[in-house]
Structures are given as structure tokens and as C-alpha cells.
KOLKEGU-100494 format. One line per 8 residues: number of its first residue (from 1); their letters; for each residue x, y, z of C-alpha. Coordinates in Angstrom, 3 decimals. Layout:
NUM	A	X,Y,Z; ...
***
This chain:
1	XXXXXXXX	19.215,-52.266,65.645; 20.950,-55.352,66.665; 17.745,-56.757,68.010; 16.153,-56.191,64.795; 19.370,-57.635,62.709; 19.135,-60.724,64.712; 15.178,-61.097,64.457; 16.051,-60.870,60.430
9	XXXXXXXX	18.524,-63.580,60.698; 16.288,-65.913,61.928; 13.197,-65.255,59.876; 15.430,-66.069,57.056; 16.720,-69.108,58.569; 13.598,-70.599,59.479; 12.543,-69.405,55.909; 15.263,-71.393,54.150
17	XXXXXXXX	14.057,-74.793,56.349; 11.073,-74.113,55.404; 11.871,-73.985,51.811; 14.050,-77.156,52.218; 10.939,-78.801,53.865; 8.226,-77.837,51.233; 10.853,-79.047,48.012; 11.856,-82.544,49.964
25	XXXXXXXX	7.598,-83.078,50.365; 7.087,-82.125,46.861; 9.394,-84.385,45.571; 8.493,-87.818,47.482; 5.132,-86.654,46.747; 5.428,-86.542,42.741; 7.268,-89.935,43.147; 4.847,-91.982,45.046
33	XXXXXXXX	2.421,-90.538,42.695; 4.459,-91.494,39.559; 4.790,-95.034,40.906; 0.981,-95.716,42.008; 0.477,-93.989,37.928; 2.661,-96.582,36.833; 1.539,-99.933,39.131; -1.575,-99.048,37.544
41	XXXXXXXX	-0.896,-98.711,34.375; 1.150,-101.997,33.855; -1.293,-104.184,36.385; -4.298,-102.925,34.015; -2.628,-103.666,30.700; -3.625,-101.970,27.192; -7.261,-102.349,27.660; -7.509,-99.284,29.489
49	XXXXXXXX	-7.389,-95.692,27.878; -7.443,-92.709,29.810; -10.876,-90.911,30.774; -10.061,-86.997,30.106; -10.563,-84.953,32.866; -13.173,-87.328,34.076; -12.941,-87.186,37.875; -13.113,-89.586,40.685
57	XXXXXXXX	-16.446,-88.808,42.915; -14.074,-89.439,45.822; -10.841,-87.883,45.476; -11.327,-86.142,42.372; -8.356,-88.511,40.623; -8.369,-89.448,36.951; -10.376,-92.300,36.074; -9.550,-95.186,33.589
65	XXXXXXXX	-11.660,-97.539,32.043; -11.136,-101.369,31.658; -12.989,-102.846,28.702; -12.241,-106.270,30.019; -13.923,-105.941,33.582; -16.184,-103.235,32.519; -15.599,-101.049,35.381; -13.901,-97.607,36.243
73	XXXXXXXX	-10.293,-97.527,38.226; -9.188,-94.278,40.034; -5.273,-93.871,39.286; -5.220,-92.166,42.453; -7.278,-93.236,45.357; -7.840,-96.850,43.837; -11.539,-96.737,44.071; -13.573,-98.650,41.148
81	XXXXXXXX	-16.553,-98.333,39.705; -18.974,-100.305,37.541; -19.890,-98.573,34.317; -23.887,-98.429,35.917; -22.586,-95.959,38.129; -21.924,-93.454,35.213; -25.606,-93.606,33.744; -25.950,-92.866,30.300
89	XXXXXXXX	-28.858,-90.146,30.998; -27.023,-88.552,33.839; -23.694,-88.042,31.093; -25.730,-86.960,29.009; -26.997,-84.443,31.317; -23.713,-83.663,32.220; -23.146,-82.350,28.698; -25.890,-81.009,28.245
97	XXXXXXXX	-25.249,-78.709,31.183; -22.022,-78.181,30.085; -23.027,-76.855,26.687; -25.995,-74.904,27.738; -23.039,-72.753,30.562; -20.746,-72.706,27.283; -18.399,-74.697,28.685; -17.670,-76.820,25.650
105	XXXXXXXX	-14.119,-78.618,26.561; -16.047,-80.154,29.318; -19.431,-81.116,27.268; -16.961,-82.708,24.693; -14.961,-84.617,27.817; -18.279,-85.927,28.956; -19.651,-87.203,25.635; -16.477,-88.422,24.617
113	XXXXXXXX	-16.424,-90.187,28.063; -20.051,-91.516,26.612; -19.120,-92.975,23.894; -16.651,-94.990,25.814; -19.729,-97.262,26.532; -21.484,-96.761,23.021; -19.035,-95.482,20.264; -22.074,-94.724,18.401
121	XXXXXXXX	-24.301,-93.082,20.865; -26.464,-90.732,19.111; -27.039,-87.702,21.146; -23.647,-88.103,22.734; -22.481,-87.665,18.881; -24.774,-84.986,18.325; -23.562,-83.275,21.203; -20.316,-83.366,20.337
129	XXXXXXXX	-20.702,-81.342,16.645; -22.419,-78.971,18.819; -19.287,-78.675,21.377; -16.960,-78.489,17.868; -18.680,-75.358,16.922; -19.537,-73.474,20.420; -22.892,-73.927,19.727; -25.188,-74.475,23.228
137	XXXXXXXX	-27.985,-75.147,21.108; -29.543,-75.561,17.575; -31.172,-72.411,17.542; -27.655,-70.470,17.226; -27.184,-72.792,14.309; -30.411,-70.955,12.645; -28.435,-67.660,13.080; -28.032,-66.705,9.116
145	XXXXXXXX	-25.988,-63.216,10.356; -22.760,-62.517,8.248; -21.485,-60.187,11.043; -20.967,-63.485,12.982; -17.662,-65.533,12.649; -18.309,-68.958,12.329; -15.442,-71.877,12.941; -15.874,-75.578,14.000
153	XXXXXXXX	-13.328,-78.070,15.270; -12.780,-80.699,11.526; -11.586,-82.935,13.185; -14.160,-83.867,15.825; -16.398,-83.625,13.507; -14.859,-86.123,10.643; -14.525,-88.981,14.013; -18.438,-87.735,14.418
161	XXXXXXXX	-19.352,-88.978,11.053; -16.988,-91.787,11.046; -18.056,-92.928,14.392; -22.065,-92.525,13.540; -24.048,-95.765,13.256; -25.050,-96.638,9.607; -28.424,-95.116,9.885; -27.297,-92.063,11.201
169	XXXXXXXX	-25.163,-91.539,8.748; -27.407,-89.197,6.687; -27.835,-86.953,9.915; -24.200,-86.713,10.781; -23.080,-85.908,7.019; -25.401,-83.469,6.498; -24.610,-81.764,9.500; -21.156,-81.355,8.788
177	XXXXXXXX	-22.317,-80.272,5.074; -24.082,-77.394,6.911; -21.038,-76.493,9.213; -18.680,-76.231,5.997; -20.903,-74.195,4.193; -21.225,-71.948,7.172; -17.517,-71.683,7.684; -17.321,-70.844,3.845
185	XXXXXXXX	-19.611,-67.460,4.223; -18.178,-66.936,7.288; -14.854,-66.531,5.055; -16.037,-64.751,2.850; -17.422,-62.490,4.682; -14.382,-61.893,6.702; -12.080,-61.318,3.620; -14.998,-58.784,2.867
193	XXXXXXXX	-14.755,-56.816,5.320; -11.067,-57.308,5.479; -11.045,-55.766,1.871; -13.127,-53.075,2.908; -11.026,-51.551,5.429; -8.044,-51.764,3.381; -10.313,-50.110,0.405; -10.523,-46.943,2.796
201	XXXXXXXX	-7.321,-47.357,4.184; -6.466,-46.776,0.499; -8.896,-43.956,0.025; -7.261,-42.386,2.861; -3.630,-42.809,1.295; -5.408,-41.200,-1.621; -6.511,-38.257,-0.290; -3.474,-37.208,2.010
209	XXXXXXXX	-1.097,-37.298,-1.820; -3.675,-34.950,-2.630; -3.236,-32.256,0.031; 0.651,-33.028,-0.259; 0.340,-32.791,-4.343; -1.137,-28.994,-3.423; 1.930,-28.578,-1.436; 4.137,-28.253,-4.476
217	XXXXXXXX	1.815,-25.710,-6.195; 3.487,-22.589,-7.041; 1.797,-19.296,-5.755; 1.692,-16.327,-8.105; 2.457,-12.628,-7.690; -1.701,-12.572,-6.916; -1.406,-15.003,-4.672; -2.839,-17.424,-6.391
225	XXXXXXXX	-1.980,-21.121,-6.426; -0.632,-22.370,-9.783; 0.180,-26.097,-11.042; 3.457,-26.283,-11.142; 3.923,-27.760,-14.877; 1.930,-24.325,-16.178; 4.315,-22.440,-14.313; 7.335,-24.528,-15.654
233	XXXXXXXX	6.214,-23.918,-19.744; 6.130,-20.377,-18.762; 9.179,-19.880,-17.105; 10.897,-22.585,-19.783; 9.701,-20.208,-22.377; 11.005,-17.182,-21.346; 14.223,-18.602,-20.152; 14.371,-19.455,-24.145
241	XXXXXXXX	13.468,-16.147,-25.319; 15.862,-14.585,-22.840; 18.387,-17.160,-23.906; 18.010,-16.014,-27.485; 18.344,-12.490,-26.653; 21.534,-12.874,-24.175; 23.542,-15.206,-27.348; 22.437,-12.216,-29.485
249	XXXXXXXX	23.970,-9.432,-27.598; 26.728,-11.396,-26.654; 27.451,-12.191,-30.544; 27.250,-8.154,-31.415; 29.673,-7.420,-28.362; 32.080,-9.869,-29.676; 31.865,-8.843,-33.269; 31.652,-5.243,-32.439
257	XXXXXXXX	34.936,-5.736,-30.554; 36.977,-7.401,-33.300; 35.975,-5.403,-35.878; 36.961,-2.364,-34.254; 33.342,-0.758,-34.765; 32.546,1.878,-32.186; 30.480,1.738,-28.427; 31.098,-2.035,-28.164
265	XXXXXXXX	30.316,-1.829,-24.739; 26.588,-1.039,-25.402; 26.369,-4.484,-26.674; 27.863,-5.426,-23.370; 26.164,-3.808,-21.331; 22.885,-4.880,-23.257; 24.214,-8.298,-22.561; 24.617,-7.548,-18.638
273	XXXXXXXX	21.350,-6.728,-18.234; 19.595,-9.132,-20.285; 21.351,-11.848,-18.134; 20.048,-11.246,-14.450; 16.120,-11.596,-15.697; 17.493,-14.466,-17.601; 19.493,-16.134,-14.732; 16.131,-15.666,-12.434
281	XXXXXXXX	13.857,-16.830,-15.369; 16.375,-20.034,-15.476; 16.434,-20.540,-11.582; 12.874,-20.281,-11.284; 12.111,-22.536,-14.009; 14.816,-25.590,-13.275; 15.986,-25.299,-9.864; 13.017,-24.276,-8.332
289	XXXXXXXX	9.861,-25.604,-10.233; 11.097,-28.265,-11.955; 11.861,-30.832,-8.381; 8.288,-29.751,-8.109; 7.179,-30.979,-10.932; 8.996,-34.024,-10.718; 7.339,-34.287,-6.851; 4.183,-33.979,-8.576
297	XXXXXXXX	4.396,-36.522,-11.159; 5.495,-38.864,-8.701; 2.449,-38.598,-6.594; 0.454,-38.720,-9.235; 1.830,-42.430,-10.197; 1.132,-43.383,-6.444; -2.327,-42.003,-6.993; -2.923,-43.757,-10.572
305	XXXXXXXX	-1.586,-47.091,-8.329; -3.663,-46.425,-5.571; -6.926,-46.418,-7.744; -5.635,-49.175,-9.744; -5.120,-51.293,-6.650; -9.022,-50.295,-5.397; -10.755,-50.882,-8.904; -9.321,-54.548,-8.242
313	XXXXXXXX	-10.358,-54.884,-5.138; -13.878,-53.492,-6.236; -13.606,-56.852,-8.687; -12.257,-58.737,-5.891; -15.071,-57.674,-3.437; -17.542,-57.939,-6.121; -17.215,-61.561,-6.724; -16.468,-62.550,-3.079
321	XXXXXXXX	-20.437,-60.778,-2.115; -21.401,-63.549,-5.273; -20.290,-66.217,-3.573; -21.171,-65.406,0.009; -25.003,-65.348,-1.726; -24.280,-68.493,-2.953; -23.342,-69.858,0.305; -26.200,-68.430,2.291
329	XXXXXXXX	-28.588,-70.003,-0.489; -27.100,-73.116,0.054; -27.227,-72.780,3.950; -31.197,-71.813,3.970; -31.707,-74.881,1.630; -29.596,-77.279,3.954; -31.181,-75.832,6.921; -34.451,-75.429,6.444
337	XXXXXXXX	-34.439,-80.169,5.237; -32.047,-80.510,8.429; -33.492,-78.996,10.784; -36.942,-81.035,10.107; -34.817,-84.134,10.462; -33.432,-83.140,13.590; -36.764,-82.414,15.275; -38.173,-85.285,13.758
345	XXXXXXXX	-34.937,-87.651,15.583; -35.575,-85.564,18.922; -38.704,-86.003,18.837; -38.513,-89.691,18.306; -35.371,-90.173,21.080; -37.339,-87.923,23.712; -40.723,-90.480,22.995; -38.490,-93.480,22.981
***
């Protein structure tokens, strides 16, 4: 045991140096990295910008670009490049590659790192409304199923169109058209389905009131399951008949009494018995039935709600499936014009 106490100790001493060791080297190490950052950033001035995860082929550093010089700088190992070294078809490539693995961060890094060189390279541009919509090619674009949500980066798209050369224009614009109409029937047919479910969420609210509204039925000496309001007249009305009969015999006992008239207590006892069928008739009907009734009537308001609250989102889901035609009308007509275009620029870039 002491053996093993003082083995312990000393594991956890050289642990803690260790530790000590490994914090002191990460710390010089994030300031000499800071400062070469920062040397390079102030001896290359404002006409760099930084190349997003764009690496170094030798150390795998950040690159930066200065315009001026028209070369590549490594912020780490120093290396430079001239912009030849980057070839436009093998970035393009790049992004391709990238899109077709559905890696789209990295297909829009690369063309964005394209149009570094040409701000209005046109299949760099086209890649990149391809990358803002995780599409890998333009055949998923063709896919007209509803069942599919459909979203797009905006903004990549509006610096598409606003960075496409004049004669592109067209292309670029009409592309976006496409991509808003998509995300339009994709939204509606989201808040269709959405409406849907809560439709039979509803219908299943619906039908459990029902099975509790035959809860507060009232069985009968048969057995037989009554509504409760029936049950509630009937007992009311006998409760009023009984009523009628208890003030009469109590009347004749009392005026049998003070007029002296003989057997008053016939009257009485009359008056005795008539109560105890009236006092049941009386519970049955008010303490018993009637919370039922009043149970009833509230589920029944729930219920008129609940169908209330469907028919309008029957309406609702009515008009929505209107527009979400509309849409896909408008999406077969844009497609079927831009998609000949397209093919018709491919064609002519891949010839060229």
C-alpha cells in the first residue's frame, strides 16, 4: 500500500508538469502565430481580403490574395503563389466536385475563391446558386415533388445577380425567379400539411368529448343509457308535481290543526310520505343530473368550437392547395424556357 501511494504521487506530479508544459507551449504558440497573422496583415495593406478556407498546398495555412502583385500569400508558412497556379478549370473542378459529394460550403468557398480573379465568372456564378440551394445538379432542380422542402440561401443569390455580367443578366434573374417560386410552393405546401395534422389532431379532440359526453349519460332502471337533459325534464316534472302535492297536504295539516277539525295528523302523515319520493325526485333531478347536464353542454360548446375551428381551416387549406397550383404552373412555365437557356449556355461554354 505505501508502494502504491507513492507510485500515485508521482504519476500525479509528473501529470501536473506535464500539464504546466502543454499550457506554456500552447500559449507561445498562439502568440507567435498572432504576430506572423498580424506582420502580415499590416506589411500587405488593404488590398488583400481573406481566401475562406482556401488552403495552402504546403502547410495547409490560410491563403490571402494581393490584388496589387497578383499573387497568393500563406499567413502561415509564407509561401506565395501566382494566381496561374490556381487555374480557373481546375477551381472550377474543385466545385464541381464539391457539389456533385454535396459538400456545398466548400463548392461555394471555391467559386467564391473564383471569382476573386473574375467577379463575373459565369459558371463559377452558376455554381454558386446551385451551392445556395443544395442542389448537385440541374436535374434536382426539375424535381416538381411537393413532398420535397425547398430553401435557398437570398442572399448569395441577390450578390449572384448583382455580380453577373450584363449579358448574363437574363440567366441569373430568371434563375432566382425560379428558386422563389419554388420556395413559395414549398411553403405552401408545408403550411398544408402543417394544417392537416392539426385538422386531425382536432378530429381527435373531437371524438374523445364524445366518448366523455357519453360519460355523463344517465342509465335507467333497464339499463339503458339516457341523455341526461331527457332525464332532467322528467325528474324536474315530477319534482313539480310532487311539490304541488307536498304544499297541498301541508296546507290541510295546518288548517286542519287550527280549526280544530278532527284526524289532523292524516294530513300529516300524507305530507310525510309524499316528501321522501319528493326529496329523491328533487336530488335526482338537481344535485345529481343537473352538473351533468351542465358537463354536457359544456362539451358540446368545445365540440361546436372544434368544428368551427376545422371548417376554417377547410377554407384555409382550400385556398392554400389554389395557390400551390398556381405556383407549380408558374414553375413548369419558368422551367421548361430556362432550362433551354441553360443547355443552350452549356452547350456554348463546353464548345468554347
Amino acid at each position: 500500500m505505501i508502494r502504491l501511494s507513492e507510485k500515485i504521487e508521482t504519476c500525479e506530479a509528473e501529470a501536473e508538469k506535464f500539464s504546466v508544459t502543454l499550457i506554456n507551449s500552447c500559449r507561445d504558440f498562439v502568440k507567435k502565430d498572432r504576430r506572423i497573422t498580424k506582420e502580415t496583415v499590416h506589411e500587405y495593406g488593404s488590398g488583400m481580403s481573406t481566401i475562406r478556407k482556401h488552403q495552402c498546398p504546403s502547410c495547409g495555412g490560410g491563403l490571402i490574395i494581393d490584388n496589387d502583385k497578383q499573387m497568393y500569400h500563406c499567413t502561415f508558412c509564407g509561401s506565395t503563389y501566382d494566381y496561374e497556379y490556381f487555374k480557373e478549370d481546375e477551381m472550377h473542378e474543385a466545385g464541381e466536385t464539391y457539389i456533385s459529394r454535396s459538400e456545398f460550403m466548400a463548392a461555394i468557398d471555391a467559386y467564391k475563391f473564383t471569382l476573386t480573379k473574375d467577379p463575373h465568372d459565369f459558371l463559377a456564378l452558376r455554381g454558386l446558386m446551385l451551392a445556395a440551394a443544395n442542389l448537385s445538379n440541374m436535374k434536382q432542380l426539375e424535381k416538381e415533388s411537393e413532398s420535397v422542402e425547398f430553401s435557398y440561401d437570398s442572399q448569395i443569390v441577390s450578390e449572384v445577380i448583382a455580380g453577373a455580367a450584363e449579358e448574363d443578366k437574363k440567366y441569373f434573374t430568371e434563375f432566382g425567379k425560379l428558386y422563389t417560386e419554388k420556395k413559395k410552393w414549398s411553403d405552401c405546401s408545408k403550411e398544408i400539411v402543417s394544417l392537416k395534422e392539426k385538422k386531425q389532431q382536432i378530429r381527435g379532440v373531437i371524438a374523445r368529448n364524445n366518448i366523455d359526453r357519453e360519460n355523463y349519460y344517465v342509465r335507467d332502471r333497464y339499463g339503458v343509457l339516457r341523455p341526461p337533459k331527457l332525464m332532467f325534464v322528467l325528474f324536474a316534472v315530477l319534482t313539480a308535481v310532487w311539490t304541488l302535492l307536498e304544499i297541498f297536504f301541508v296546507c290541510g295539516f295546518i288548517s286542519t290543526a287550527a280549526s280544530g277539525m278532527e284526524h289532523p295528523e292524516i294530513f300529516g302523515w300524507l305530507a310525510l310520505c309524499h316528501g321522501i319520493p319528493w326529496s329523491i325526485f328533487a336530488i335526482q333531478a338537481f344535485v345529481i343530473i343537473l352538473p351533468k347536464v351542465k358537463k354536457i353542454n359544456n362539451i358540446d360548446a368545445e365540440i361546436s368550437r372544434l368544428y368551427e375551428e376545422s371548417g376554417m381551416m377547410n377554407k384555409k387549406i382550400r385556398g392554400l392547395e389554389e395557390e400551390s397550383s398556381k405556383h407549380a404552373a408558374n414553375i413548369r412555365k419558368y422551367f421548361h424556357d430556362f432550362i433551354k437557356m441553360d443547355r443552350n449556355i452549356m452547350i456554348g461554354k463546353r464548345e468554347g
